[in-house]
Structure formats: C-alpha cells, structure tokens
Predicted model as a PDB file, atoms N, CA, C, CB and O in Angstrom, pLDDT in the B-factor column:
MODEL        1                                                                  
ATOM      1  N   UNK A   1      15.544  51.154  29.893  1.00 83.00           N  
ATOM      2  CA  UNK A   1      16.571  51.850  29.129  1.00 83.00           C  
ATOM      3  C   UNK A   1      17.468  52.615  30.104  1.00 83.00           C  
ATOM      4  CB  UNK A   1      15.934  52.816  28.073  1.00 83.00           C  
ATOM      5  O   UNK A   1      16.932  53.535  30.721  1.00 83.00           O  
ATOM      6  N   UNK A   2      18.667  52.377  30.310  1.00 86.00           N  
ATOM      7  CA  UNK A   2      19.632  52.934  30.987  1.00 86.00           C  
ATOM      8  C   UNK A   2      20.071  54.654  30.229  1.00 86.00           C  
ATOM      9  CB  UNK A   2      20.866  51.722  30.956  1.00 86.00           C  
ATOM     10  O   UNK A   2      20.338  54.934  29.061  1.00 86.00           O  
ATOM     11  N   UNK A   3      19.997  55.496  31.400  1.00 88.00           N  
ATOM     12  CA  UNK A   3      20.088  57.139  31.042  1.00 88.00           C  
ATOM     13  C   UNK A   3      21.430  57.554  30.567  1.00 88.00           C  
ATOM     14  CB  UNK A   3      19.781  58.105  32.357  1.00 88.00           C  
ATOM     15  O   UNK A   3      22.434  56.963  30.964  1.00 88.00           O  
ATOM     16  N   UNK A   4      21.467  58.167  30.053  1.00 85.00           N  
ATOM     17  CA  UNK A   4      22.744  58.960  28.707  1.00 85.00           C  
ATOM     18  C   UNK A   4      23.162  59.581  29.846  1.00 85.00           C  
ATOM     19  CB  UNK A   4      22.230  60.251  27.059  1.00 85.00           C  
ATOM     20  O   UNK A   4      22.617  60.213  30.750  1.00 85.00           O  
ATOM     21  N   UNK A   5      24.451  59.182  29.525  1.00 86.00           N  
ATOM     22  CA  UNK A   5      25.134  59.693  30.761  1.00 86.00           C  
ATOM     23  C   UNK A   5      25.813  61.544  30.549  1.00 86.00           C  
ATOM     24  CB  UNK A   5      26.551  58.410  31.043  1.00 86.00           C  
ATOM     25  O   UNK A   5      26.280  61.666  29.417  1.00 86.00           O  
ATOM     26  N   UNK A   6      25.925  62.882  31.402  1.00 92.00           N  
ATOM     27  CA  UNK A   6      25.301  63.784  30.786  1.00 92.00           C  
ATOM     28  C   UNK A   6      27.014  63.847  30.834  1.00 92.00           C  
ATOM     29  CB  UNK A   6      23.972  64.859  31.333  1.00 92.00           C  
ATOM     30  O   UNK A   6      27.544  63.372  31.839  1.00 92.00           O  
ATOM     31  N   UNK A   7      28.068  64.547  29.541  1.00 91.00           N  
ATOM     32  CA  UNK A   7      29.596  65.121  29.268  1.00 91.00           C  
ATOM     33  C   UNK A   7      29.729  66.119  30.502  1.00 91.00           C  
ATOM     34  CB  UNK A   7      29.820  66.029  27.602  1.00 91.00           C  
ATOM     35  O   UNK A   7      28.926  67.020  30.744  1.00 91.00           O  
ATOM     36  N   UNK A   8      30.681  65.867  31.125  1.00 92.00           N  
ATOM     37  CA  UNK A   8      31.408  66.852  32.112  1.00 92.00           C  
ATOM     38  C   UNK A   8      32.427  67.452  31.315  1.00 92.00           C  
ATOM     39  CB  UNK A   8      32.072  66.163  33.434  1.00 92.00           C  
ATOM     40  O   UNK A   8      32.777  66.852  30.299  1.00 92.00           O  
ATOM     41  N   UNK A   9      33.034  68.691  31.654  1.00 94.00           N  
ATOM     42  CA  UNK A   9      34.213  69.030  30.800  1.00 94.00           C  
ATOM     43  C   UNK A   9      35.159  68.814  31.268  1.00 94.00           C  
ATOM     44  CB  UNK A   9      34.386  70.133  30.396  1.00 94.00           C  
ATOM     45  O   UNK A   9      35.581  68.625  32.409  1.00 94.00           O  
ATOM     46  N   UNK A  10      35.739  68.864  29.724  1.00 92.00           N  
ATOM     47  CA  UNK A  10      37.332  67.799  29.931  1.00 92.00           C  
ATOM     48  C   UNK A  10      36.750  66.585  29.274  1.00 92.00           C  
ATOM     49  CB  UNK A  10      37.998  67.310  31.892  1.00 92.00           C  
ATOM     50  O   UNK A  10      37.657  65.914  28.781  1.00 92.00           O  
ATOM     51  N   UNK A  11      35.534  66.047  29.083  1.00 94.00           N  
ATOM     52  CA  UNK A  11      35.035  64.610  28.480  1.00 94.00           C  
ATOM     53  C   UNK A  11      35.517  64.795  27.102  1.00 94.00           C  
ATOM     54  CB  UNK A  11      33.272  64.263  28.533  1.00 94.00           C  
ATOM     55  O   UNK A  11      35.612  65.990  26.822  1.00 94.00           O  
ATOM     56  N   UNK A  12      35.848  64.002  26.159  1.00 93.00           N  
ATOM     57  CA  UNK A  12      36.035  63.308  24.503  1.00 93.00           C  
ATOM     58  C   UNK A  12      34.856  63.217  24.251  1.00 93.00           C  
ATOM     59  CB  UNK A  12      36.764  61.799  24.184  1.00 93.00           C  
ATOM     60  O   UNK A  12      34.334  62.119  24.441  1.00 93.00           O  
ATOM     61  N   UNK A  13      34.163  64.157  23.820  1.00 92.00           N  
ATOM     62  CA  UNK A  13      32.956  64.163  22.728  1.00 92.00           C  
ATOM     63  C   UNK A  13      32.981  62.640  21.888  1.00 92.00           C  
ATOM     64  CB  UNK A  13      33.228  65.596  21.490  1.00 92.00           C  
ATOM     65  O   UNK A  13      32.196  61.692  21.907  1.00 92.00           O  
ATOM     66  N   UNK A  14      34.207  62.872  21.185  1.00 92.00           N  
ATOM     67  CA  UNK A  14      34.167  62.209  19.766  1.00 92.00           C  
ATOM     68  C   UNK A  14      35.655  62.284  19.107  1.00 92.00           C  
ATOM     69  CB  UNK A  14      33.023  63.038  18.742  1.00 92.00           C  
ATOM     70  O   UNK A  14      36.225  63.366  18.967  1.00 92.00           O  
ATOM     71  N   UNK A  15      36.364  60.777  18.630  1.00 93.00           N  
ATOM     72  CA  UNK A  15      37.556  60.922  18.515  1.00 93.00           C  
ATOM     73  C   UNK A  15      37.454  60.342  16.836  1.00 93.00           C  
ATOM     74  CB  UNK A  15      38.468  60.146  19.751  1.00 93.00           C  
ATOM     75  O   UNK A  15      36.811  59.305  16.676  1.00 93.00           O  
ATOM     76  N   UNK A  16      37.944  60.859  15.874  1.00 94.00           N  
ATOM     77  CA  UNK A  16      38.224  60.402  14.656  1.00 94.00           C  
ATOM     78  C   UNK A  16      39.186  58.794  14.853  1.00 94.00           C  
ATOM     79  CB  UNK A  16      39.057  61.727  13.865  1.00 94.00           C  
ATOM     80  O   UNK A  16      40.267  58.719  15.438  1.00 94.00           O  
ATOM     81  N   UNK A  17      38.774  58.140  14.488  1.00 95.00           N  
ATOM     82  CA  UNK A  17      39.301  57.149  13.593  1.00 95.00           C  
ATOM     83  C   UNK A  17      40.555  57.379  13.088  1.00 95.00           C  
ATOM     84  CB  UNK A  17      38.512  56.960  12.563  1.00 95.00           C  
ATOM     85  O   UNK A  17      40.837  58.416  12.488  1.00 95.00           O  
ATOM     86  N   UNK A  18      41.477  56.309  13.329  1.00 94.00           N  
ATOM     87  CA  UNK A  18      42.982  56.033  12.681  1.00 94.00           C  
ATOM     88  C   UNK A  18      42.685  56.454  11.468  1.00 94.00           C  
ATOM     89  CB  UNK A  18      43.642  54.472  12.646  1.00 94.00           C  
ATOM     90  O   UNK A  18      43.346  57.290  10.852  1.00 94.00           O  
ATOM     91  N   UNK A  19      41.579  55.844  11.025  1.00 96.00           N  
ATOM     92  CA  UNK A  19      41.821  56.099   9.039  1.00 96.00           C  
ATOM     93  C   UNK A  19      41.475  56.799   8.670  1.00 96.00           C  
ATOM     94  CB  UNK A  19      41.391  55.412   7.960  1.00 96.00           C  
ATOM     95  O   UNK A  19      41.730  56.901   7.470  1.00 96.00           O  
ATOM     96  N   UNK A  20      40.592  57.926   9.299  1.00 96.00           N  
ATOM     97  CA  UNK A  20      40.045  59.278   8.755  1.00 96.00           C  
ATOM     98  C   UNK A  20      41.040  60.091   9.100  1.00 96.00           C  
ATOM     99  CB  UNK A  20      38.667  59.813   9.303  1.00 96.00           C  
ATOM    100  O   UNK A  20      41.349  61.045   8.386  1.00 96.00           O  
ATOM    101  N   UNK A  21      41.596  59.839  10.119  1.00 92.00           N  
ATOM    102  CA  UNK A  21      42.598  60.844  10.628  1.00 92.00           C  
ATOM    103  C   UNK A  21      44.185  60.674   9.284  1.00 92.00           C  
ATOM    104  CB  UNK A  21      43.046  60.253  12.672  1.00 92.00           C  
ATOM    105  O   UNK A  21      44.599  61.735   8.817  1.00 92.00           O  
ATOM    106  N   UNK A  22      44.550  59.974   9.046  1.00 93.00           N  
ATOM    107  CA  UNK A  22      45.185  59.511   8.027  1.00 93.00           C  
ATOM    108  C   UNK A  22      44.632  60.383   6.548  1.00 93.00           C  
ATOM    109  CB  UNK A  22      44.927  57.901   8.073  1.00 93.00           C  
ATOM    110  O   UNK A  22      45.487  60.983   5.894  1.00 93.00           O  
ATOM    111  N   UNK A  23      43.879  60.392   6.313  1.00 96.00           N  
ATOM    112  CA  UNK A  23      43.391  60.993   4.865  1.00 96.00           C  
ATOM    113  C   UNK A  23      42.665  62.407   5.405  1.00 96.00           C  
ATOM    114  CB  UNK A  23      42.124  59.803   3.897  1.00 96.00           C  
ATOM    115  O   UNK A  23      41.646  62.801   4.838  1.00 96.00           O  
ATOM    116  N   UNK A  24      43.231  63.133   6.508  1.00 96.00           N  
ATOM    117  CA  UNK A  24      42.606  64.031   6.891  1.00 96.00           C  
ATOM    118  C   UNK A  24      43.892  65.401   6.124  1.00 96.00           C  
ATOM    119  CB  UNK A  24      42.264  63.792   8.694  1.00 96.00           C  
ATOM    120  O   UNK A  24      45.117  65.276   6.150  1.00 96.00           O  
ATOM    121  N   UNK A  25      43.144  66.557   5.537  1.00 96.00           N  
ATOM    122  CA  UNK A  25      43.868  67.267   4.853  1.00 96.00           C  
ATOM    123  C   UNK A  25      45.207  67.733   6.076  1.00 96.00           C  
ATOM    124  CB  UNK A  25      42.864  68.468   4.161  1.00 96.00           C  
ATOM    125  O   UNK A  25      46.334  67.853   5.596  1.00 96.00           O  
ATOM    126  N   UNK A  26      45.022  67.991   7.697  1.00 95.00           N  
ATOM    127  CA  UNK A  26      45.817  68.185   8.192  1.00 95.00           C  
ATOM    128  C   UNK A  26      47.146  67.203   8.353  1.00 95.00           C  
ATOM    129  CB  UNK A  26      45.247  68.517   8.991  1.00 95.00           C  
ATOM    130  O   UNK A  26      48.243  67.679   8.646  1.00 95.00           O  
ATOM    131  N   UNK A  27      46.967  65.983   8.164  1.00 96.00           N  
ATOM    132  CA  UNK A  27      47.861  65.043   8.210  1.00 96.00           C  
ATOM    133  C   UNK A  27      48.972  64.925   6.503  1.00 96.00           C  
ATOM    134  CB  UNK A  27      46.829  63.654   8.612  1.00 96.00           C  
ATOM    135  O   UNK A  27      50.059  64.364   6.369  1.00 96.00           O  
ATOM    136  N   UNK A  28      48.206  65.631   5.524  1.00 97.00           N  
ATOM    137  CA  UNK A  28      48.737  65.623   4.191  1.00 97.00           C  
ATOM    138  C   UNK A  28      49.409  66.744   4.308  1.00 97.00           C  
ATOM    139  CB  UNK A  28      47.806  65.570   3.020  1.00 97.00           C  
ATOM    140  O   UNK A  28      50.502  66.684   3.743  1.00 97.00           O  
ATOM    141  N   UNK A  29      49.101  68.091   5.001  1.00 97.00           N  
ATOM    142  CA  UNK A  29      50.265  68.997   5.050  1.00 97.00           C  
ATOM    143  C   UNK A  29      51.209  68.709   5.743  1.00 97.00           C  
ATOM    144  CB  UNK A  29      50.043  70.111   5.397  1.00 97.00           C  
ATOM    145  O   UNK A  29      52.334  68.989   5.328  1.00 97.00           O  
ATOM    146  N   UNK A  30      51.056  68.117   6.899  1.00 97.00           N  
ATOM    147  CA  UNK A  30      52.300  67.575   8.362  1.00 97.00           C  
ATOM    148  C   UNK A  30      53.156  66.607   7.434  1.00 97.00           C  
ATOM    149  CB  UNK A  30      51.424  66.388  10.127  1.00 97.00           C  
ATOM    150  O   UNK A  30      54.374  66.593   7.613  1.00 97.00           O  
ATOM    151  N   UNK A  31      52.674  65.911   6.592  1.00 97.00           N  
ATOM    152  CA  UNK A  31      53.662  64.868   5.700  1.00 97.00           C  
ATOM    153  C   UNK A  31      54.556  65.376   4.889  1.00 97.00           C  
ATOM    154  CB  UNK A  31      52.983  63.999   4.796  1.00 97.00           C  
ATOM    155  O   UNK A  31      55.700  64.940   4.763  1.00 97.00           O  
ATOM    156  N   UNK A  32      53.755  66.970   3.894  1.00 98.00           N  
ATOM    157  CA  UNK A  32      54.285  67.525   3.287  1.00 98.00           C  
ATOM    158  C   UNK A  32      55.007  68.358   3.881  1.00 98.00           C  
ATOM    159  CB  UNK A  32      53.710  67.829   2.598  1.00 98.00           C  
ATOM    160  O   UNK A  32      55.963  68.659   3.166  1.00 98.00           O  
ATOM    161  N   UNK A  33      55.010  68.950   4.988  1.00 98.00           N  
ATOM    162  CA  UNK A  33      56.094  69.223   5.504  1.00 98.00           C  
ATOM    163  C   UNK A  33      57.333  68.572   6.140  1.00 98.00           C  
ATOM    164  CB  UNK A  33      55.743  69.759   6.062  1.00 98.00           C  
ATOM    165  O   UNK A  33      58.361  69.147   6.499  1.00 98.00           O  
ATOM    166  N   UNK A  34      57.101  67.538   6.196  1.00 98.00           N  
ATOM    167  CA  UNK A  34      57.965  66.177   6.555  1.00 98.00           C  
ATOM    168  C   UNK A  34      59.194  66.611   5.428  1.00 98.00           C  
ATOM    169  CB  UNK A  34      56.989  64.343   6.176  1.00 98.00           C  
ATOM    170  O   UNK A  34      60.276  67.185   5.543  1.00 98.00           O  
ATOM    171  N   UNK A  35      58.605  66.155   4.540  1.00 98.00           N  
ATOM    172  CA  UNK A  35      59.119  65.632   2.900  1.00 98.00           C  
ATOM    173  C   UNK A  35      59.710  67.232   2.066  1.00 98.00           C  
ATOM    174  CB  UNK A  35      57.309  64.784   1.759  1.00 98.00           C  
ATOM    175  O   UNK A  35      60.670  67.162   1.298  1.00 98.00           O  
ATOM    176  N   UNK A  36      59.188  68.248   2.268  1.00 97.00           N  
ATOM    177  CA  UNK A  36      59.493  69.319   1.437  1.00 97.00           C  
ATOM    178  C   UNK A  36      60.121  70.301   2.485  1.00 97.00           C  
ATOM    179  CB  UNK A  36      58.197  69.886   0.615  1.00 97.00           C  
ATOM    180  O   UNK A  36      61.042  70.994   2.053  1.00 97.00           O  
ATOM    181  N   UNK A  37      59.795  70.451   3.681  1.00 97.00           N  
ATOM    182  CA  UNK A  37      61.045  71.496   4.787  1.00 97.00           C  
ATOM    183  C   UNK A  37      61.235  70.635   5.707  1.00 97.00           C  
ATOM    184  CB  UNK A  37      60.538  73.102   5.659  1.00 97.00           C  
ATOM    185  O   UNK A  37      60.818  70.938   6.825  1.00 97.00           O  
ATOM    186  N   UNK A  38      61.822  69.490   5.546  1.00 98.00           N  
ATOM    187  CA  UNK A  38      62.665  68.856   6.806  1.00 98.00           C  
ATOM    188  C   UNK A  38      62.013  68.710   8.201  1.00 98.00           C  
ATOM    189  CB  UNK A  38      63.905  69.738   7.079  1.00 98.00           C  
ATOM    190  O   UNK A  38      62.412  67.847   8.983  1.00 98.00           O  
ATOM    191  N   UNK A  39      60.842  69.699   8.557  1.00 98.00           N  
ATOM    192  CA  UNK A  39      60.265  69.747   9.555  1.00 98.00           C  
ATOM    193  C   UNK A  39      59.284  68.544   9.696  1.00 98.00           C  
ATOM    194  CB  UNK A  39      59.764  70.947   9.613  1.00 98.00           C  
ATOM    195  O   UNK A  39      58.469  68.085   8.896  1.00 98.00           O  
ATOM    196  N   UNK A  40      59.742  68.044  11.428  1.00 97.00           N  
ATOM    197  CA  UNK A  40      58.821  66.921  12.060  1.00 97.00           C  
ATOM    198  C   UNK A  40      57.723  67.606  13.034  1.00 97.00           C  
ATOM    199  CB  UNK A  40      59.781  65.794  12.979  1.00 97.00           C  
ATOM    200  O   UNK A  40      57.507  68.817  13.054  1.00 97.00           O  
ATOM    201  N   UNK A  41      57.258  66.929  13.600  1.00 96.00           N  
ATOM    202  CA  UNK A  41      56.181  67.277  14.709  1.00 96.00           C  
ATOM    203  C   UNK A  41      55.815  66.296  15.333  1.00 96.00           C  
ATOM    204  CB  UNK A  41      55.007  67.849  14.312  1.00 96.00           C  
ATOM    205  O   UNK A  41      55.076  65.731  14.527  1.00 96.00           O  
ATOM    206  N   UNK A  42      55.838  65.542  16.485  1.00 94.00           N  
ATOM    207  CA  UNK A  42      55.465  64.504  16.985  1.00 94.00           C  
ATOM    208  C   UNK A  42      54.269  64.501  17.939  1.00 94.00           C  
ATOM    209  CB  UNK A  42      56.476  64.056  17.476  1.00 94.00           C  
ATOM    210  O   UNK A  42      53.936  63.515  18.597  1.00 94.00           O  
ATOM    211  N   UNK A  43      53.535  65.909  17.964  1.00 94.00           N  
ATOM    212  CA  UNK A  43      52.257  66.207  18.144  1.00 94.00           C  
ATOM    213  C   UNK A  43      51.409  67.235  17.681  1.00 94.00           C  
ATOM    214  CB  UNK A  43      52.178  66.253  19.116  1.00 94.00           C  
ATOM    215  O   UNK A  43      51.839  68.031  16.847  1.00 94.00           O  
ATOM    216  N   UNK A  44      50.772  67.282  17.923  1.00 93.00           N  
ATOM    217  CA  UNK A  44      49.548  68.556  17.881  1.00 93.00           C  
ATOM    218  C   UNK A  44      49.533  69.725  18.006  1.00 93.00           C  
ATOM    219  CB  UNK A  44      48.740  68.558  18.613  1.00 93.00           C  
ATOM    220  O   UNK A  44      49.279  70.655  17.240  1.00 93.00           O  
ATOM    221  N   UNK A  45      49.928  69.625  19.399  1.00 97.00           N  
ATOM    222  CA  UNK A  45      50.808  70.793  20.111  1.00 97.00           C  
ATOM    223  C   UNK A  45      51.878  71.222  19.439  1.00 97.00           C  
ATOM    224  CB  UNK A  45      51.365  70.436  21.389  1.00 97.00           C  
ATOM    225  O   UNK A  45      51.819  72.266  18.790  1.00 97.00           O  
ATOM    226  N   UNK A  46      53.113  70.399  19.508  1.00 97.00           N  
ATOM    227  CA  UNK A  46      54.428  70.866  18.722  1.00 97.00           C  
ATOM    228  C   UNK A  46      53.467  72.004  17.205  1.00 97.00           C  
ATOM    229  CB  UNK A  46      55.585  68.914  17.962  1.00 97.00           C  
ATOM    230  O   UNK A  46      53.436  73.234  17.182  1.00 97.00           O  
ATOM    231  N   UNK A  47      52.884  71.136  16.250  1.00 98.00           N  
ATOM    232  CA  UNK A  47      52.412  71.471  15.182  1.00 98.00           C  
ATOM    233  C   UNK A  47      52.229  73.092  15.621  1.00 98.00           C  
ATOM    234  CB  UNK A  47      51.148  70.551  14.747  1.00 98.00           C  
ATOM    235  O   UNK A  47      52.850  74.136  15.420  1.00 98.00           O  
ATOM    236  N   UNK A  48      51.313  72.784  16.160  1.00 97.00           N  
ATOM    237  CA  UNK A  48      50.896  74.199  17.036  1.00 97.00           C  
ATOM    238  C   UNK A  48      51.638  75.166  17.386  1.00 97.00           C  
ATOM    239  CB  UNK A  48      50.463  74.015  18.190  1.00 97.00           C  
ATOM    240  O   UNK A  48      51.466  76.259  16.847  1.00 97.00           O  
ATOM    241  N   UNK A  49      52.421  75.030  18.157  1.00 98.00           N  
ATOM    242  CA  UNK A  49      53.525  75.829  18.963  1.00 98.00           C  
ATOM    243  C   UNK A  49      54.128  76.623  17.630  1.00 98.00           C  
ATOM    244  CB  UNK A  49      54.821  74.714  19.910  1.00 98.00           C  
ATOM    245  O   UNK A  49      54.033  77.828  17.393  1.00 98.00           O  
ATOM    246  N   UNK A  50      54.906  75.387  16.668  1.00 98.00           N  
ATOM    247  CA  UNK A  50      55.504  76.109  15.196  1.00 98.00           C  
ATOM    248  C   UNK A  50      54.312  77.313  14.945  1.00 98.00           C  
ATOM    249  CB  UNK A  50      55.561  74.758  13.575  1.00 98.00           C  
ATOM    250  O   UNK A  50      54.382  78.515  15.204  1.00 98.00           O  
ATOM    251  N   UNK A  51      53.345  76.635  14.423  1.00 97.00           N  
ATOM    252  CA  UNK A  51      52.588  77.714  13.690  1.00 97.00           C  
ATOM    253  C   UNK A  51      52.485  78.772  14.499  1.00 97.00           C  
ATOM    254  CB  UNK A  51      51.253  77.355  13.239  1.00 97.00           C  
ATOM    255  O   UNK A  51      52.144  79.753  13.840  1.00 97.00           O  
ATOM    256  N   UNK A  52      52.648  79.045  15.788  1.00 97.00           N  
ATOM    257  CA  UNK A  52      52.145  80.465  16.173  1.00 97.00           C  
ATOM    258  C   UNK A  52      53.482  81.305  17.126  1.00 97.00           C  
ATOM    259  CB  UNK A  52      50.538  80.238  17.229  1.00 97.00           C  
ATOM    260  O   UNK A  52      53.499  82.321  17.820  1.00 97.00           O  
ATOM    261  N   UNK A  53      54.510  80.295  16.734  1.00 98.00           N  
ATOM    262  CA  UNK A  53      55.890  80.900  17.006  1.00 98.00           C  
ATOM    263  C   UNK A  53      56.553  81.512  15.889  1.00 98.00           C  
ATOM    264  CB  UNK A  53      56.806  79.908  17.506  1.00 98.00           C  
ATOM    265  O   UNK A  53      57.266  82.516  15.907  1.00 98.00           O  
ATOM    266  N   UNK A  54      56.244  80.813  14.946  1.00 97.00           N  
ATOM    267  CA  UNK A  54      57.124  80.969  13.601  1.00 97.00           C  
ATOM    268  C   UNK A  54      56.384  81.168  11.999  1.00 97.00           C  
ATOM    269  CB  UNK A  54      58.013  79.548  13.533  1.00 97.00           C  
ATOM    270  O   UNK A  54      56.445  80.567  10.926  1.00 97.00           O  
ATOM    271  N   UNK A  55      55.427  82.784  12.719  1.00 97.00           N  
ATOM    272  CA  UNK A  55      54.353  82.721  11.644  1.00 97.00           C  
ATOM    273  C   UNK A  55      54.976  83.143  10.530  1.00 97.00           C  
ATOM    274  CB  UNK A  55      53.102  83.546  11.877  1.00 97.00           C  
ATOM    275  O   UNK A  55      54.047  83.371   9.756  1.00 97.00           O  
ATOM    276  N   UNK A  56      55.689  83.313  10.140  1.00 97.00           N  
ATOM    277  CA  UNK A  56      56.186  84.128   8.654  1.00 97.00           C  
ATOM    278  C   UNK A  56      56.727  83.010   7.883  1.00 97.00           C  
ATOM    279  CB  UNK A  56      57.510  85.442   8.807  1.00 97.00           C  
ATOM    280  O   UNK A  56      57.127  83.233   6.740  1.00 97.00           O  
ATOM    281  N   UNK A  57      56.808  81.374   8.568  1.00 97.00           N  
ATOM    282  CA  UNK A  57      57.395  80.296   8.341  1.00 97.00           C  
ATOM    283  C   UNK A  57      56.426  79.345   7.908  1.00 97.00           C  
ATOM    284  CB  UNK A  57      58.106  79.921   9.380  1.00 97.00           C  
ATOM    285  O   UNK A  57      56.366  78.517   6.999  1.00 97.00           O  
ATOM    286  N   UNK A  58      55.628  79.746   8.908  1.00 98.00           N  
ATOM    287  CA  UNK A  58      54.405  78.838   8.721  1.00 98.00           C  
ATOM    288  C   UNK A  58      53.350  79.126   7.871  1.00 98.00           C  
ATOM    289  CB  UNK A  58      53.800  78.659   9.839  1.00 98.00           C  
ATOM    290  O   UNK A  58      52.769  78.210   7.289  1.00 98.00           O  
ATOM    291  N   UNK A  59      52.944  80.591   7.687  1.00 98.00           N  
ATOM    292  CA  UNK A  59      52.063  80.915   6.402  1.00 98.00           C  
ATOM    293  C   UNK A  59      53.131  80.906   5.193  1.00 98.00           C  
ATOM    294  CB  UNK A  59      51.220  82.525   6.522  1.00 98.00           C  
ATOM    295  O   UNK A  59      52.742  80.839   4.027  1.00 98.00           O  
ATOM    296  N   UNK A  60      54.213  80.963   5.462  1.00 98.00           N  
ATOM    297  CA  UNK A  60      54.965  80.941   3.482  1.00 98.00           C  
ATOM    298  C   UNK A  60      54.830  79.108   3.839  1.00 98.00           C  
ATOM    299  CB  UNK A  60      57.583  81.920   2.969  1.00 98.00           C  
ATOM    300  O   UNK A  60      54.526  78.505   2.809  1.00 98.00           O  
ATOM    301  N   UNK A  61      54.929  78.568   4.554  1.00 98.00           N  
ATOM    302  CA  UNK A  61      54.789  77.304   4.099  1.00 98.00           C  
ATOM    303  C   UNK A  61      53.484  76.672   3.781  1.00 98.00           C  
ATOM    304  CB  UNK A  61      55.350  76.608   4.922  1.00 98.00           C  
ATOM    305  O   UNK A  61      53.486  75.566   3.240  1.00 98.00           O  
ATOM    306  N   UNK A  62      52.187  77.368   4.114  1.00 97.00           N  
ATOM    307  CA  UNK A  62      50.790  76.915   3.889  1.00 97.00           C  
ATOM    308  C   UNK A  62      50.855  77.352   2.350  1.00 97.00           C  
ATOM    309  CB  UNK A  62      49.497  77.682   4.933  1.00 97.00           C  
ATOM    310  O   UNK A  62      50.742  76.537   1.435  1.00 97.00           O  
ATOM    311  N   UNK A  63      51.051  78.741   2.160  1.00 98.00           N  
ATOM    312  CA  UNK A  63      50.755  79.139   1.591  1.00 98.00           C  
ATOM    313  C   UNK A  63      51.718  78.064  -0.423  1.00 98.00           C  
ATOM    314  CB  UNK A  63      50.891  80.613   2.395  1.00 98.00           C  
ATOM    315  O   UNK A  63      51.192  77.822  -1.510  1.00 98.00           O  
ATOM    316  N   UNK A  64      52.974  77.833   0.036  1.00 98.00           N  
ATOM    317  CA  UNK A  64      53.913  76.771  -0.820  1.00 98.00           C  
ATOM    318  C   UNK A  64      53.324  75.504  -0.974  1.00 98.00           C  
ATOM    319  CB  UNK A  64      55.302  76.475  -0.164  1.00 98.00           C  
ATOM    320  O   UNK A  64      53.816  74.673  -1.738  1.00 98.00           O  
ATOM    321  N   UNK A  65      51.936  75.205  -0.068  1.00 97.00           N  
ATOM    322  CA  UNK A  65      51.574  73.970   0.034  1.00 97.00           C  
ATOM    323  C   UNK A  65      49.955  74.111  -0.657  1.00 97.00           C  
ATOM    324  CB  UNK A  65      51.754  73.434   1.660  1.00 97.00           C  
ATOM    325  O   UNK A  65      49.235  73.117  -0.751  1.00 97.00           O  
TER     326      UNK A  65                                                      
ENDMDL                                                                          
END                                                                             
C-alpha cells in the first residue's frame, strides 16, 4: 500500500464540483445580484473586495435578497 501523502500548506484539501458549486446558495445570490443591481463579479475576490468595501451596499443587498 503506497503512503498518504501528508498536505503542505497552500495544498487544495478539496474542491467542489462544477455542479454543486452551481446550486450552491453563494452562486444564487452572485446571480441575483447579476439580475436585480446590475452588479458582476468575475471572481471571488472581486465578490469579496465589494462586500468589505461597500458594506452599507452589500448588507442592504443581502439583506433585499
């Protein structure tokens, strides 16, 4: 039996799936914000950056959602 090789950091634990990631509640608000404030995000980060630049924007919009 070949040994488990031991995670260094910085390693990918574990990456969701195209299709879970798709029906994942974070991807249904990023859409709904697509569709209801004009706002895109073409990553994670970006997503990110909004929410903790533009909090009075971003909780009235959680909160509308």
């Amino acid at each position: 039996m070949a040994p488990v090789p031991i995670p260094t950091q910085g390693d990918i634990l574990w990456q969701a799936s195209p299709e879970r990631l798709e029906r994942s509640p974070l991807v249904a608000f990023v859409r709904w914000l697509e569709r209801e404030r004009g706002l895109q995000f073409d990553s994670y980060d970006k997503l990110w950056g909004w929410s903790t630049d533009a909090l009075e924007e971003f909780w009235g919009a959680l909160w509308d959602y």
